[in-house]
Every structure is written in structure tokens, then in C-alpha cells.
N, C-alpha and C positions, 0 to 999 in steps of 0.2 A: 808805715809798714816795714817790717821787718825781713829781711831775706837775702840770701846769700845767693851773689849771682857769680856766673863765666864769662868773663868777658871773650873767649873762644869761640862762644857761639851766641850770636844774636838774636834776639828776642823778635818776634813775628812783629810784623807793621800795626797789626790789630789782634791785642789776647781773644781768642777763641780756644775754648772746651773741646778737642777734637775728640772725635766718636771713636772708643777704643774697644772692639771688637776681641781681637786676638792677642791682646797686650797680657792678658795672665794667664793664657795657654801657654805664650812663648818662654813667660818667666816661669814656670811650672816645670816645663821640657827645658830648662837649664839646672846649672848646676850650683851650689852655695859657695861659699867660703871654702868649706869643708871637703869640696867636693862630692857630696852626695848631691843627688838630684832631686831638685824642690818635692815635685811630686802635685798629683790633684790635692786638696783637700776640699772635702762639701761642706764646707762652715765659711762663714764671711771672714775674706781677707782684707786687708788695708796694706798698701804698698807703698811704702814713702823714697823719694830719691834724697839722699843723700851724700857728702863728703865729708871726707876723716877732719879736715880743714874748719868745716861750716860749725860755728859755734850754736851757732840756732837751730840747726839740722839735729845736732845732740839733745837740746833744750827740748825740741817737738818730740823726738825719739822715744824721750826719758819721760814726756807724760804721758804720751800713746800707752807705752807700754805699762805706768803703769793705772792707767785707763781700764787696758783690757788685763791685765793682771789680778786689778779686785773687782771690777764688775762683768768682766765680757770674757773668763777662761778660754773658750771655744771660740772666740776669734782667734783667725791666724794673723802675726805679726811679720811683713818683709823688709827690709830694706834693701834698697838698689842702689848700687855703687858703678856709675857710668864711668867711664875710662879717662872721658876725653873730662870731665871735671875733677876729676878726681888727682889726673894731671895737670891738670891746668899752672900755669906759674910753676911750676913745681913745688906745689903747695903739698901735695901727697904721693902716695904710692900703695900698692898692695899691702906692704908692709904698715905702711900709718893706718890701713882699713885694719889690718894685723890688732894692733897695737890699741887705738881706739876702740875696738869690742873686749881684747883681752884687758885692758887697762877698765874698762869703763861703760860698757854694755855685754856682760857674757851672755845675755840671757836674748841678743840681738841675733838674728838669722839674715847674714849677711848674702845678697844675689849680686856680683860681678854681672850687668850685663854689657852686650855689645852695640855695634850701629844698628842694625836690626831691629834688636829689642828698645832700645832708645827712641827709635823711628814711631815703634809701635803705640807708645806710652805719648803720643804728640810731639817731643822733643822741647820737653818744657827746657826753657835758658837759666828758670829759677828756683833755688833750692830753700828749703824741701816742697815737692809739692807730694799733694798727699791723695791718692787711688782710692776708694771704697768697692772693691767686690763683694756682690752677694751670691748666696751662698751656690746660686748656679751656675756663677762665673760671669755672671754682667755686672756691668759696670752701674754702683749706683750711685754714688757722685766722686767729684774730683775736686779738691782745693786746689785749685792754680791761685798763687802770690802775684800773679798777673791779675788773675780778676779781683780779685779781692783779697783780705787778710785771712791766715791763718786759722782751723776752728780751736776754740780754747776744748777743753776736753768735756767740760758739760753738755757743749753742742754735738759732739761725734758721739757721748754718750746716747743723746736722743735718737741719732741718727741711728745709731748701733741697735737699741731696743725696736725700731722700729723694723729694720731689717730682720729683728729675730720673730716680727712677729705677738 
């Protein structure tokens, strides 16, 4: 299995899926890259954690996107850039999250969040894991690199059509 971890922060004694309630209201009610605010949107989102660092974070990124690019438009695509990984080693910064969309994902909607939002999303220790909201804001599954591998983009496509119904 493939995945880029923090050695900052520890990984739970035992991987569990934690029940995330209010993890895409609180990334919603932040703010982007850009600083504009996420905002609701009624169409299924996927939220992936990522760092400007993680080679495989980019790798997942670039087939999500473009996943939902030729078959799923009306999905919303996030990435979340946690602070404390993102610093980590001093492997990155604001500016390498910068740099890494403008170099190499413009078409990426970058979310900076905090301990908070972190907390809310489980506090996964391993990157990228990957969120599925549907389209009313629950949660309908999560790839945690803890419990298992990564989906290749066939499977999130099934997942995706399923969601739309």
C-alpha cells in the first residue's frame, strides 16, 4: 500500500472509520486558497487530504479529477491542506500549496484547514484519504490507507453513479 504519512501525528492504536457528521459543513463555512468561502453545494462532493510534498496525494488528485472531469461534471472536487502536515519536516508551506496548484493542478480547489476541521474529518495520520459526500451532505464512504488501499477510479466511478442514482 501506497501512502504518505506524518510522522507529527500518530496513527490510532486501531484504524477505525470515524462517523463524520459535521466535517463538510465546517469545510463549507471555510475559506479556499483564494480566500473565497467554500460555500454549500447540493451535488456530491469528495474531499481528499492532501500535501504539496505527497507524491501520491498528486497521483490520486490527478485521476479523481480527472474521473469527475469526463464522467461525473456535477461532482464537487476539494482538497484539504492540514497545517500541521503540510509543515511537517519542513517539507512544505503555503507557498508549495501555492506553487503545486499553480505549477500542476489549476483546475484544483484548494481548502487550508485547521485543528477543528481536522478533528472533524477523524484526524486521519495518512495521506491522501479520500471523503465521499452525497449530495445531502452525508457522508457516504471514506477511503482510509489505514484500512485499506486506495480506490482506483473505476471503483469511485461506480460509487459516483450509484450516488447519483
Amino acid at each position: 500500500m501506497v501512502a504518505c504519512s506524518s510522522p507529527a501525528i500518530a496513527p490510532p492504536a486501531a484504524p477505525a472509520v470515524p462517523q463524520i457528521a459535521p466535517a463538510l459543513a465546517a469545510i463549507e463555512g471555510s475559506r479556499d486558497l483564494e480566500g473565497a468561502v467554500v460555500g454549500r453545494d447540493r451535488e456530491i462532493t469528495i474531499v481528499v487530504s492532501f500535501a504539496s510534498w505527497c507524491a501520491y496525494c498528486h497521483v490520486q488528485l490527478a485521476a479523481i479529477e480527472q474521473l469527475v472531469h469526463t464522467a461525473h461534471p456535477a461532482v464537487r472536487l476539494l482538497a484539504v491542506s492540514y497545517g500541521a502536515f503540510e509543515l511537517d519536516d519542513a517539507r512544505g508551506s503555503d507557498s508549495a500549496v501555492r506553487r503545486f496548484v499553480a505549477g500542476g493542478a489549476p483546475w484544483l480547489r484548494v481548502v487550508p484547514i485547521d485543528d477543528r476541521e481536522f478533528a472533524e474529518l477523524g484526524k486521519p495520520p495518512l495521506l491522501p484519504t479520500i471523503w465521499v459526500f452525497a449530495a445531502d451532505g452525508s457522508l457516504a464512504h471514506v477511503y482510509d490507507p489505514r484500512v485499506r488501499i486506495l480506490p482506483k477510479p473505476a471503483e469511485l466511478d461506480v460509487l459516483l453513479r450509484q450516488l447519483r442514482g
